[in-house]
Each structure stands twice: as C-alpha cells, then as structure tokens.
N, C-alpha and C positions, 0 to 999 in steps of 0.2 A: 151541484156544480162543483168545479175544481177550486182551489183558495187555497193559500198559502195563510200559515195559521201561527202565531204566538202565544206558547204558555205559560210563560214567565217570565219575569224582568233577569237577562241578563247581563254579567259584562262584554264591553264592546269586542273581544277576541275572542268570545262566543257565540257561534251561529247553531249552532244545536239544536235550538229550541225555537226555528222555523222547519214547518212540517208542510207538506204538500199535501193534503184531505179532502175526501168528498162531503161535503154539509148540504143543508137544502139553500135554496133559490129563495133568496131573502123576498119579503112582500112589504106592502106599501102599510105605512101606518097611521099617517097624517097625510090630510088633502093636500098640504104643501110638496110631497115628494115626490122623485121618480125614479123610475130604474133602469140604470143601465148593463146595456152588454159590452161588455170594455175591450178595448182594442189595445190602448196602451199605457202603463203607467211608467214609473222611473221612480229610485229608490236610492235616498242618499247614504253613505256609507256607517254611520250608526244609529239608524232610525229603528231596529229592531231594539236597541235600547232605552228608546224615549218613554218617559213615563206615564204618558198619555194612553201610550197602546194598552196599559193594562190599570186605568182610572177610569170612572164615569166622571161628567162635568165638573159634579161636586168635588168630586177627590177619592171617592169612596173604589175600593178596589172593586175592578170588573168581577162576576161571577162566571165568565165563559172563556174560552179562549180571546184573542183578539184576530183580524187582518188586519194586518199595515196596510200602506199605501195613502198617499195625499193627494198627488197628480193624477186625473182621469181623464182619458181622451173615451168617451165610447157613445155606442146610436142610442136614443130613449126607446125602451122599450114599452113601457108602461107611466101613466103619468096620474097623479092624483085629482082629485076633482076641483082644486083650488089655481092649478099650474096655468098661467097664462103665458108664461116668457116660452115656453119649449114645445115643441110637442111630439107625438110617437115619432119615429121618424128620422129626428135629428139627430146629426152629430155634433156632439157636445164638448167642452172640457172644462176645468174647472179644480181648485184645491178643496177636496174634502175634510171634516168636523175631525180632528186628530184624538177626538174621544168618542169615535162611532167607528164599526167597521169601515174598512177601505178599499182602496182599489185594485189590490194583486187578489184577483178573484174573476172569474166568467162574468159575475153579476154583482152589481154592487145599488144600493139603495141608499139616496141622499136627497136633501132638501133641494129643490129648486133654483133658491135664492144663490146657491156654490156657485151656478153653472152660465154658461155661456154657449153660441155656437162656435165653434172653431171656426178660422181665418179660411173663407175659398181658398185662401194660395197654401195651404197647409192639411186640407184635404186629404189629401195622398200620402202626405207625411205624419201617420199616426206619432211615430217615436220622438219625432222632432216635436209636434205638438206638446207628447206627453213630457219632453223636459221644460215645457215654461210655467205653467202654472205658478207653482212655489215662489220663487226664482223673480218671475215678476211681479206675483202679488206683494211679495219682499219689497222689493225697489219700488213698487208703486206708493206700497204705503207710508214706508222713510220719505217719502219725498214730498208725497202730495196730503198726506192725514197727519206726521207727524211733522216734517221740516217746514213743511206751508210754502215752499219755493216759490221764488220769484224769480220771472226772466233777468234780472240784476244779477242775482245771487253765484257768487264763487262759492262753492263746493269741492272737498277734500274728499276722495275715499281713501282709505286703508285696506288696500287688500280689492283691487281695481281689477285682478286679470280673471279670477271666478265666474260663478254662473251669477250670484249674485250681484256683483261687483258688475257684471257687463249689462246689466240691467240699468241698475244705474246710472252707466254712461247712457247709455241709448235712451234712457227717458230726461232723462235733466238735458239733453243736449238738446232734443226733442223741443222741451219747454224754452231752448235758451240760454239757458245757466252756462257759465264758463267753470270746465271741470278739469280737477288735479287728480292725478291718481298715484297710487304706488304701488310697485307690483315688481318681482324677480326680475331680474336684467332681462332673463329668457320670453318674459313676457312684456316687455317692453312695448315692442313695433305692434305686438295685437293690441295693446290697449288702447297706443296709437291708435290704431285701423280701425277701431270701436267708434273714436270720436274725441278720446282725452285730448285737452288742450295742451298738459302738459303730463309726463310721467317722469316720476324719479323710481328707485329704490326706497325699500322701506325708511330704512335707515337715511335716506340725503333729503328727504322731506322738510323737516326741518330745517336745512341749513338753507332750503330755497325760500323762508322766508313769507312764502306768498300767504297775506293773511285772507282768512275763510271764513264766506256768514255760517256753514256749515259743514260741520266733522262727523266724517261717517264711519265708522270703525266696523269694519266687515272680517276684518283678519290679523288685525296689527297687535292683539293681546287680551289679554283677561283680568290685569291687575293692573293697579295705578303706577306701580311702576313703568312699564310698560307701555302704557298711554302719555306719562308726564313729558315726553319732547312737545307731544304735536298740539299739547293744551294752547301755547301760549300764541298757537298761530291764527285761533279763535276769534274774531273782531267781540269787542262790548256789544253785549244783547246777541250774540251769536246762539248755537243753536247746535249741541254734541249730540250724536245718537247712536248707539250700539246692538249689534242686533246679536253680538256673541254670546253665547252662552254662558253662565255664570261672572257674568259680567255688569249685573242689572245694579251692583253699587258704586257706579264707576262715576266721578262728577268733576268738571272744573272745577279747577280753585277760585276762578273767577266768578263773583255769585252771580253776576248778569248773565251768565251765557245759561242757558237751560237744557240739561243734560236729561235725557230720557235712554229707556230701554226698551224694548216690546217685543212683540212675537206677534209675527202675520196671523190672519187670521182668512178664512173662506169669503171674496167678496165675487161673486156674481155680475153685481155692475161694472168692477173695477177691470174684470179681466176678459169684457166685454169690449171695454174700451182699449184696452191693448189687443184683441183681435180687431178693433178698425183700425188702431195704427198700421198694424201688420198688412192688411188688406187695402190701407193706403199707400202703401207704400213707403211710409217712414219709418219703416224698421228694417233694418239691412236681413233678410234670409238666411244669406251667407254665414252670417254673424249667429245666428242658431242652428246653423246647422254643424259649427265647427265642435269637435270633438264629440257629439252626441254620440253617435254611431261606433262608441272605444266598444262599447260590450252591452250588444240586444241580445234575448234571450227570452223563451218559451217559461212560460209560467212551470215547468214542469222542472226547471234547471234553477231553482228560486236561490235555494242554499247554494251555489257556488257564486 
C-alpha cells in the first residue's frame, strides 16, 4: 500500500522528512481491531513534528519509520474476532492512537473502541467528515470530561473563531450553556453565526466584564502573562482549561478555581455521539463545511 512516511523528528519549517512509500498492508493483531481502507484524512499544520509520531506509549523511541494522521474517515475492511460496535462493510471515522501508525496511508489498522459510524448526512462528504474528528473529540472532552458543564453555566473561549473553538460553540450551545467568545474582528459575524452569545476581540474581553463558571483558552497564549487579564473574569470554584501547547503550568491565582491542561484522546463513544447530533440535526452542516475545502489533495501530493 501507498503511506506517507516520517523519519525523524523535525522542525516545523521542515517538511523533508515525509516521504510517499510503498510498505505492506498492515494486519490485525488483537481481536479488538480493524482495518480500514481510508477515504479521507486531514492534517494539522505541524503535526509532522509532534513527538508522538516517533515514541511508543512509553516514550521509548519508535524503531521504524512513523505514518501520521489522527482523523480517519474510511469502510472496514477486516474486523477482529472481539469487534461488536463495526462490522465489514461500514463506513467509519474516528481519531486515531497518536503513538500507532495513522491515517495518511490506503490502509490503516486500529482498535475498535477509536471508531464510530459516520453521520448519514456526511456520507458523501468524506473530507468534510475527515475534518471533525480531532476538533470535536477536543471540544467534547473540555466540556463534558473535563468542565462537567452545566445548562447554567457561562463559558469564555479564547480563540472562538477555529476549528476547535467552533466545536465548542456548537456543543456548549447544544447543552445550553450561554457562550462568550473572542476571536479577530474579521471573524467576528462567524462566530456570531456559530451561536456565540456574545464576541469581542481578544484584547476587549476583559473590559466586558462578563464573569465565567468556565475559561477556555484555545488561542489566547502560552504564558501567564498572557492569560493574567481574563483570570480575574473567573467566578469562585470556576473551572480554567487549556488545551495549548506548552501551556500545562498555566493556573489562577485564585486557589478555588481549578485550572487543568490535557490532550484529547481517541474516544469511540464520544464521537458516536457527535455523529447523532449531526444526524439529528443539531449541528449546523454549513458550519463544517466552511473553509474545509481551502486545500484537498491525493495522498500522492502529501509534502506540498
């Protein structure tokens, strides 16, 4: 099979060191897994440097090359003797194990427990599929594993007008929640159209005052400096969480509010449940299918 391939950890203005390679046709190893033929994945703009791609769980470095890829839309091909959620047949998607091979490849082999079926109304739309995975399993988990949201609850994000960020609208708004956002003037009226209650600029957040059971920090920085306006908009026993990178010792001054960091993780049921939203109808289409379509492209065009 074809696969786009990582030999090394490089820096992010190096692309080099993904290669396009023939390898064999991965097989099943555990009754939990299956395999698919992939239709479409999506690949964030420095994921060929994430450290994962070239660590096993432990930490211990890979002995082989790596494939990227997290997001997998594709049909099962093959299924283990344990698999009840899936079967041959289906079309599936799902965020893949960020320390196993992935899904910029013909075929790719994963646990079961990742995957879901994709939305009837997204069927036809592999690419649009293949951009939510991440993205929701992101906002699903800030919201509902770590914020514990309540229909009461005001919610702040930072950095509202992304892929991530529109996730978050769309599910806290879903549950309820009355949502603040901040995002570029230029994205103002979509974040609006999302479902934000209210949006300012990064910077006028603060001076609105509005206090928040929860502060999402999607985009607004990586050091406490940085963060120090929108601490104090926090209510007592509030609830800070950050999902930026290098950003995991970031804490209010205030000791009540409980400040966390984390990294999504592959959840199966979780993005099960955002294919019935979707299939219900409360999740705008529209609203995923805007800017996806900047730049699709054949596995064979990987490096540009």
């Amino acid at each position: 099979m074809r696969a786009a391939v990582i030999y090394r950890p490089v820096p992010p203005s190096h692309l080099g060191a993904i290669t396009l390679e023939t390898l064999p046709k991965p097989v099943l190893t555990t009754p939990s897994q299956v395999i698919l033929r992939v239709h479409a994945t999506s690949l964030t703009p420095s994921e060929q440097t994430w450290p994962e791609w070239h660590q096993t769980s432990d930490l211990s470095p890979r002995t082989s090359p790596s494939i990227p890829g997290l997001d997998v839309v594709g049909t099962v091909t093959e299924v283990g003797t344990s698999v009840s959620n899936i079967k041959i047949g289906d079309t599936v998607w799902g965020m893949l194990n960020p320390y196993e091979n992935g899904s910029m490849a013909e075929y790719v082999v994963t646990s079961s427990s990742y995957l879901s079926k994709v939305p009837n109304s997204l069927l036809k739309e592999p690419t649009t599929a293949a951009a939510v995975p991440l993205c929701a399993l992101t906002a699903y988990q800030t919201l509902h594993t770590h914020a514990l949201i309540k229909p009461t609850d005001t919610i702040t994000i930072l950095g509202a007008s992304g892929a991530v960020g529109t996730w978050l609208i769309l599910l806290a708004k879903l549950f309820g929640c009355t949502v603040i956002g901040s995002a570029s003037p230029a994205n103002h009226s979509r974040v609006k159209r999302i479902g934000a209650d209210v949006v300012a600029s990064h910077s006028s957040i603060p001076a609105l005052n509005i206090k928040t059971d929860i502060l999402i920090n999607v985009g607004a920085g990586t050091t406490h400096s940085q963060l120090a306006p929108y601490f104090p908009l926090i209510k007592r026993h509030g609830k800070f969480i950050t999902i930026q990178t290098d950003s995991n010792d970031l804490k209010s001054p205030d000791e009540t509010v409980e400040s966390k960091f984390f990294i999504v993780v592959p959840d199966g049921k979780a993005i099960g449940e955002v294919a019935g939203f979707i299939d219900a109808g409360k999740i705008d289409l529209g609203v995923l299918r805007e800017g996806v379509h900047e730049r699709v492209f054949g596995l064979e065009a990987v490096r540009e």
